[in-house]
N, C-alpha and C positions, 0 to 999 in steps of 0.2 A: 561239795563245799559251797556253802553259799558267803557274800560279806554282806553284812547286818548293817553297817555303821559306816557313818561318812567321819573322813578326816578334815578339819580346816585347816589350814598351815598358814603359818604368819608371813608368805611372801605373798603381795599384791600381783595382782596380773599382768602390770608393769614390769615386774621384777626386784621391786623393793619392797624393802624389809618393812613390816607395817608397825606404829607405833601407837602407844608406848610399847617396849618389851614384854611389858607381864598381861598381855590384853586377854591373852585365855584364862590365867588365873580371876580377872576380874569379871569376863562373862561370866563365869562357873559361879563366883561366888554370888552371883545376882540374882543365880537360880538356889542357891544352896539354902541349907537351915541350920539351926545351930540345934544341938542333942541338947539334953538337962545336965550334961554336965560341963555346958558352955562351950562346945567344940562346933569346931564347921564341920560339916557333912556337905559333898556335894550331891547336887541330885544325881541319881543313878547313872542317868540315861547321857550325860552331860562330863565327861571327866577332861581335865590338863592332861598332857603329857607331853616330851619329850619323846621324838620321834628322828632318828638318825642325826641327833644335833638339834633338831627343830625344834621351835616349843609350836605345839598344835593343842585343838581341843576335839577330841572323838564324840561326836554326836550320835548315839542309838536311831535306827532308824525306824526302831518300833516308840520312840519318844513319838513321833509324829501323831498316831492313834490314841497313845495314852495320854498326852498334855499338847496339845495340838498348838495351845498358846505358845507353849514355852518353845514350840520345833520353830514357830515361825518366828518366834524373835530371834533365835539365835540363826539359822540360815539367814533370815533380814537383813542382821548381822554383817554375815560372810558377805553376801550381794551387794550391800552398801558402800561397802571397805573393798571391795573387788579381790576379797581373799580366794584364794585357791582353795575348790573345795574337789576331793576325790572318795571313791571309796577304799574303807579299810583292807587290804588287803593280808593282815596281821592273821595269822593264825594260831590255834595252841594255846598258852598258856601269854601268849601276847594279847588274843581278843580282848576287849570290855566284855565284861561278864554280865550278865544280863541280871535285874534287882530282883 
């Protein structure tokens, strides 16, 4: 078993809740594109979710080779904002699936 993917979670290393609330929806969508029929798409490597209550954002951690730009802005990110970053330990049909 190996875990691919780092999780950010929106509690600061202090212990407080990081703001705003939707802060992963809006990384995500900074990386995202829109399809031809006007829809967001996020990037692959890059997904929101909800994680036992949490809202977190799953980072690929083969994103790093493949858009190297895009790993370090979003870890930058996490580091910045002193967000909690851990690996996924999600397995099954929980993983991010790889694009």
């Amino acid at each position: 078993m190996s875990y691919d993917d780092w999780i950010i979670t929106g509690t600061m290393e202090n212990g407080k809740r990081f703001r705003p609330s939707d802060w992963c929806e809006r990384l995500s969508a900074s990386l995202a594109s829109f399809l031809v029929d006007n829809r967001l798409r996020y990037a692959p490597g890059v997904q929101p979710c909800i994680i036992e209550g949490e809202r977190c954002l799953v980072v690929a951690r083969w994103l790093e080779a493949a858009d190297p730009a895009a790993f370090a802005f979003v870890m930058g990110f996490a580091r910045d904002n002193q967000l909690h970053v851990r690996l996924d330990r999600r397995t099954g049909e929980r993983e991010l699936q790889p694009y």
